[in-house]
C-alpha angles and dihedrals in degrees: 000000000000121000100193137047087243101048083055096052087047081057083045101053094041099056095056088043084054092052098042091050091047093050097044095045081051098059093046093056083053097047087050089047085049094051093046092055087054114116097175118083094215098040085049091047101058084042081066100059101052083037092058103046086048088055091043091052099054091045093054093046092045099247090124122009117256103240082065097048086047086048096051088040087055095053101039088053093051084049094053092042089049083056098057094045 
């Protein structure tokens, strides 16, 4: 167990980080699972959007590395584009 006040509030801290990361990488999964299950172009289009600022934000916070945010935003894109055409 801790020895110093500090070293508790770090538990502290890290535990509602924890729980706000978790939360927030966890509405993004379910926004991506949303926009796959779009089957109209404009409805999908305006999705993509939200769903690419929250992928943007966890990478730039470090709750998922970026070349995977910039993977998901790729295919979700194709798959936006597929439903246009």
């Amino acid at each position: 167990m801790a020895n110093h006040k500090s070293a508790l509030k770090r538990i502290r801290s890290n535990e509602a980080k924890r729980v706000l990361n978790r939360y927030q990488a966890k509405s993004t999964r379910t926004a991506i699972k949303k926009l796959r299950a779009t089957t109209e172009a404009s409805a999908a289009q305006e999705q993509f959007k939200k769903v690419v600022s929250m992928l943007d934000r966890l990478a730039k916070k470090n709750i998922i590395h970026k070349n995977k945010a910039a993977n998901n935003k790729s295919k979700l894109a194709k798959f936006v584009k597929s439903l246009a055409a």
